[in-house]
C-alpha positions in Angstrom: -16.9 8.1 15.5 -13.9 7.4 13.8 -13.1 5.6 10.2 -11.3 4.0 8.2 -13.2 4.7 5.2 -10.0 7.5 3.5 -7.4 4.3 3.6 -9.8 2.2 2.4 -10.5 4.6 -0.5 -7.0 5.4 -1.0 -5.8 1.9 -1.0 -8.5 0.8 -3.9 -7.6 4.2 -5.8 -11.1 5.3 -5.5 -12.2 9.3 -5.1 -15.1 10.2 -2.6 -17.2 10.9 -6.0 -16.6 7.4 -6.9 -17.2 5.6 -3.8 -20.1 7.8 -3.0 -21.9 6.8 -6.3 -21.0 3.4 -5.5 -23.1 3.4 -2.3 -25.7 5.8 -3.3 -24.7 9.0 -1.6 -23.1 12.1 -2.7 -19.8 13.0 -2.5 -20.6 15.4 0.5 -21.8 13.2 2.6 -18.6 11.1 1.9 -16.6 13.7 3.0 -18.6 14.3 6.0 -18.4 11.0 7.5 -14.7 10.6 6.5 -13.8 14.0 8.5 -16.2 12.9 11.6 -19.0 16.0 11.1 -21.6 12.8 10.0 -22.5 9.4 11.5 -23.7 7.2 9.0 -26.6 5.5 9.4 -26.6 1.5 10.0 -27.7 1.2 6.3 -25.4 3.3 4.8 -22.4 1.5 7.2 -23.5 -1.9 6.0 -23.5 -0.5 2.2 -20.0 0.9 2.8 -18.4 -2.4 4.6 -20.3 -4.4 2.0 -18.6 -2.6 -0.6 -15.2 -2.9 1.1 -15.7 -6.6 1.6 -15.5 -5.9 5.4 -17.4 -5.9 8.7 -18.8 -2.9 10.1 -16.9 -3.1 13.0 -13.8 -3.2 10.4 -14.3 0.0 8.7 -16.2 1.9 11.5 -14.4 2.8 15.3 -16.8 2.3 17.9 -14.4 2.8 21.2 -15.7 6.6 21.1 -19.0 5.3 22.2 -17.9 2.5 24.4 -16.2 5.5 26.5 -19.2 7.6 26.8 -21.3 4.2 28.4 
């Protein structure tokens, strides 16, 4: 599943240690989901669009899994 969560982080100045602590996750698990090896769970996506002032469907990319229907 794709992200937008590095823009979003870039844009707002903010380092995956930062956001991470933020949401209540560590850093590696920021970099995990930005770099597609983690999906995050529906929890930690509504956390993160929360925090970005977004919907989910804003910060997360769902076509992936509307191909593999």
């Amino acid at each position: 599943m794709k992200t937008k969560i590095p823009e979003l982080r870039r844009a707002r100045r903010l380092s995956q240690e930062e956001l991470a602590q933020a949401v209540g996750v560590t850093r590696q698990t920021i970099t995990s989901i930005e770099v597609g090896k983690y999906t995050a769970s529906l929890p930690l996506a509504h956390k993160l669009a929360r925090y970005f002032g977004l919907a989910i469907e804003d910060v997360f990319d769902f076509s992936d899994l509307d191909e593999e229907e």
